[in-house]
N, C-alpha and C positions, 0 to 999 in steps of 0.2 A: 185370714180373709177367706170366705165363703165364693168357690166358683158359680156362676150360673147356669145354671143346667141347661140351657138353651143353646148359650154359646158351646159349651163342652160336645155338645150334640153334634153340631153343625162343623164344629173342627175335626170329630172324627172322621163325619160323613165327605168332606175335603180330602183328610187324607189317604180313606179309601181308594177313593177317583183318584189321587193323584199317581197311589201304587197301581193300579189298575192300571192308567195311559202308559205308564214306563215299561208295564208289563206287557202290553200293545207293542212296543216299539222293535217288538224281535224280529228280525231278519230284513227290515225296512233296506238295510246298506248294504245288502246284496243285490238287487238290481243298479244300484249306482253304479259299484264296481263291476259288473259284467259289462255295464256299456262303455265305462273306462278301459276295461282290457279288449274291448273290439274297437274302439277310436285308435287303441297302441298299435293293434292291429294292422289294424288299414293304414296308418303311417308308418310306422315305420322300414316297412319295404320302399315307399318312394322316399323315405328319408333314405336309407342306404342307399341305393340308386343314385342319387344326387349326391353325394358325398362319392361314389367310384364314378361316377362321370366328372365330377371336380376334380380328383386326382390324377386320372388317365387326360382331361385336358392339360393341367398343369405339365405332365409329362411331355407330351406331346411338344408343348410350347418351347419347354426349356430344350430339348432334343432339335425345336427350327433354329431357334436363335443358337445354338452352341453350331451347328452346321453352317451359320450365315457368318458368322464370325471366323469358322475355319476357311471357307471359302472365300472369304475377303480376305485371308492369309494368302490364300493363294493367288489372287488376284497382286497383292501389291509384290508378292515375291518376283510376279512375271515383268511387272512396273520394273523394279530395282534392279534385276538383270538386265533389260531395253536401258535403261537409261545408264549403265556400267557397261556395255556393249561385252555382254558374257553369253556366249553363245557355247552350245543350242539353249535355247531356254528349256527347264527341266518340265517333264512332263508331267508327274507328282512330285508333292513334295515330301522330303526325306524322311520326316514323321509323322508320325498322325499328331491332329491339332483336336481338340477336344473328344477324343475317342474317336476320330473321323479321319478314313484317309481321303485326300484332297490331290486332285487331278488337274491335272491346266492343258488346256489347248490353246496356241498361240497360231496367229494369221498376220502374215504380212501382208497388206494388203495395198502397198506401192505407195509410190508418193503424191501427195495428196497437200492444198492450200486452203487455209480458211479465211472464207470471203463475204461476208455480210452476216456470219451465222453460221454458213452453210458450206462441207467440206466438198472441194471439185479436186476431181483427180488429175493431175499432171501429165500429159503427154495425148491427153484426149482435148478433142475440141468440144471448148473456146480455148483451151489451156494449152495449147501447145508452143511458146515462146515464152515460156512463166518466166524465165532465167534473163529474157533482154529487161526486166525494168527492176527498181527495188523499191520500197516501198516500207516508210515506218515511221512511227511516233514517238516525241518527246515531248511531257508536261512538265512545264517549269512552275514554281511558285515566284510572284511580282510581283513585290510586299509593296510598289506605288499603286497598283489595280487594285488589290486584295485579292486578287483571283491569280489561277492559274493560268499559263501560256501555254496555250496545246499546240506544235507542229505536226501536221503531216509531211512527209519529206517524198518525195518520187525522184527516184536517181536513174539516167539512162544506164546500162550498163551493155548495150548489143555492141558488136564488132566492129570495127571501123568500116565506115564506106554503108551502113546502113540506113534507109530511109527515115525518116521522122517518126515516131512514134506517138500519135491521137493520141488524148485523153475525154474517155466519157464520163467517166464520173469519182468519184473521190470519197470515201469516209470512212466512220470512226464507231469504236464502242468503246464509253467509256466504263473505268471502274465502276461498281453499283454504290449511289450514293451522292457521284457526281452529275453535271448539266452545264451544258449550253449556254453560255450567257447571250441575251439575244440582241442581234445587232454587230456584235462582237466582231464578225467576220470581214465588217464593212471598216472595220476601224482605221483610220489614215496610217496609222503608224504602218499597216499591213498590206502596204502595195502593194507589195509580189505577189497577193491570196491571187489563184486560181479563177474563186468568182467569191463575190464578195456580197453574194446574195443568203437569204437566209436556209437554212439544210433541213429536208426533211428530217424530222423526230420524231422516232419511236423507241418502243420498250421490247428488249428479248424478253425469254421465257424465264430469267434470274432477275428480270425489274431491272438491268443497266442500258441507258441510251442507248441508241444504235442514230448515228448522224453519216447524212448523205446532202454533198454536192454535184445534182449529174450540171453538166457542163454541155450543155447545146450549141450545135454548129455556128460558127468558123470551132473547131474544137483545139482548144490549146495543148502546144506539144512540147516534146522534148525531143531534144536530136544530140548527135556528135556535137556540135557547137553548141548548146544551150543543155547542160544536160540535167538538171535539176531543179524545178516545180514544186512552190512551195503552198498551204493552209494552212495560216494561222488564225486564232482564236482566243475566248478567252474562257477559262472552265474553272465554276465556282463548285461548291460542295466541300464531307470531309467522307472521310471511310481512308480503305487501304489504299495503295497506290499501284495496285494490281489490279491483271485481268482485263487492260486494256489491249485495242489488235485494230492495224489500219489495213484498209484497200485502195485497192486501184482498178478500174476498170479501162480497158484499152480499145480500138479498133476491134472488133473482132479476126477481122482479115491481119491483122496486124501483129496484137499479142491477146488480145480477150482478158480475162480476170488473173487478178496477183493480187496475195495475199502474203499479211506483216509474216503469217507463222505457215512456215512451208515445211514438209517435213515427212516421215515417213507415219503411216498410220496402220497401227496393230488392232486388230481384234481378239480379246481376251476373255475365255472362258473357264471359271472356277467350279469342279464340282464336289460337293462332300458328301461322303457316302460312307455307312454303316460298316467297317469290314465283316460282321457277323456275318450279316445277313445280303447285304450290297443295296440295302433301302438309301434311294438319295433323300438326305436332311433340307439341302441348300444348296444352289446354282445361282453365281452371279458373272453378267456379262457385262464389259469395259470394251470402250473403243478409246484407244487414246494416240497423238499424237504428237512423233520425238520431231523435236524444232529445231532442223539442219542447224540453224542460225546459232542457236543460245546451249542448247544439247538438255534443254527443260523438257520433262513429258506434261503437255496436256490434256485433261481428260473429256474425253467430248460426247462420252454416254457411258452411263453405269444402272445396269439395270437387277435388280433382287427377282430371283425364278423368278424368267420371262416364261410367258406364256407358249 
């Protein structure tokens, strides 16, 4: 078969060009990579940087939290002493707790009642008669109501030959979780209630009821002859059956506020500190109070480094 000379031509002249362009194409992929090696450039310093500022935070973090942890060692060590009556409470404690030694300072800070929320110190006025009255709660479950039976109880408790003892006002916080059934107070069965009107309702700072009956003059009393005053009610909900606390308000001239949990109240200070170097990690502050009554410690503030 006979090639065409035409064709034969023009496939040379193709291949020429084509070795030619390839021949062209030297050194082309050196400016790529110079701009690749100055983009590595430029990153990769704020890429290390950001990789040791991630690992010095990490450090960091794990170094507060192993600190908060030793010092809530110390914190509950100072609890279980107050509450074993193991005196003196120890100042450190006897080990280090995560590479951390841990220091306690402990404050007695007298006795002291909780009364709507709010702790009043004993022997100060309005509190200075705390001991003439008593004052406390019991919920029963009434499988005819379906609800619970909540008592406040107020017990005289002053010397013989003493005056009558006023009441201003009367109430309750309940578990979180529970309420008030309304009306409840008024109920026949509950003649002896106190006042059988409906109680201010509100919520503490944990979302549990706080219920109040203030009691307006002629004010009902208790005395040597009659020495016990009673609110009943009826209390629906579910949760635990803790965390509950009744008051009483009295004359001020008389006896002033009394509270269910009377009791001595400690201030507690945990701190964790580096022995290397003496850098503090973690400090946390507890106030809590030991319940003459039950010998339970309540915790009535716990704060993580306060400010």
């Amino acid at each position: 078969m006979k090639s065409t000379p035409g064709l034969t031509i023009k496939a040379n002249v193709m291949k020429r060009r084509l070795i030619k362009a390839i021949k062209g194409e030297k050194g082309q992929a050196l400016p790529v990579v110079l701009v690749l090696l100055l983009l590595g450039g430029l990153l990769i310093v704020p890429c290390l940087s950001y990789a040791s500022t991630s690992l010095n935070s990490g450090r960091i973090v794990e170094k507060n939290v192993s600190g908060l942890y030793a010092a809530d060692a110390g914190v509950e060590n100072a609890l279980w002493c107050i509450k074993n009556s193991i005196e003196p409470i120890p100042e450190q404690l006897p080990e280090n707790v995560n590479q951390t030694q841990v220091s306690i300072q402990t404050e007695n800070k007298g006795k002291y009642t909780l009364y709507y929320g709010e702790l009043i110190e004993v022997g100060e006025p309005p509190q200075i008669h705390y001991d003439y009255l008593i004052v406390d709660g019991e919920m029963v479950w009434i499988e005819e109501a379906q609800a619970y039976e909540y008592t406040i109880t107020v017990t005289w408790q002053a010397e013989s030959g003493y005056p009558p003892i006023h009441l201003e006002e009367v109430g309750v916080r309940f578990p979180v979780g529970y309420g008030y059934e309304p009306g409840s107070a008024a109920n026949p069965s509950f003649d002896n209630n106190l006042s059988t009107d409906e109680p201010d309702d509100t919520l503490d700072g944990a979302g549990a009821p706080m219920l109040s009956w203030e009691l307006p003059p002629p004010c009902p009393d208790v005395s040597e002859e009659d020495r016990i005053a009673t609110q009943t009610f009826y209390v629906t909900g579910e949760g635990g059956l803790e965390g509950d606390y009744t008051w009483v308000k009295a004359g001020r001239e008389e006896i002033g506020q009394v509270g269910e949990v009377i009791g001595i109240l400690y201030g507690i200070t945990a701190t964790a500190t580096l022995p290397e170097d003496g850098e503090i990690t973690a400090r946390v502050m507890a106030d809590a109070i030991l319940d003459e009554g039950t010998g339970e410690i309540g915790i009535i503030l716990w704060q993580i480094n306060p400010q």
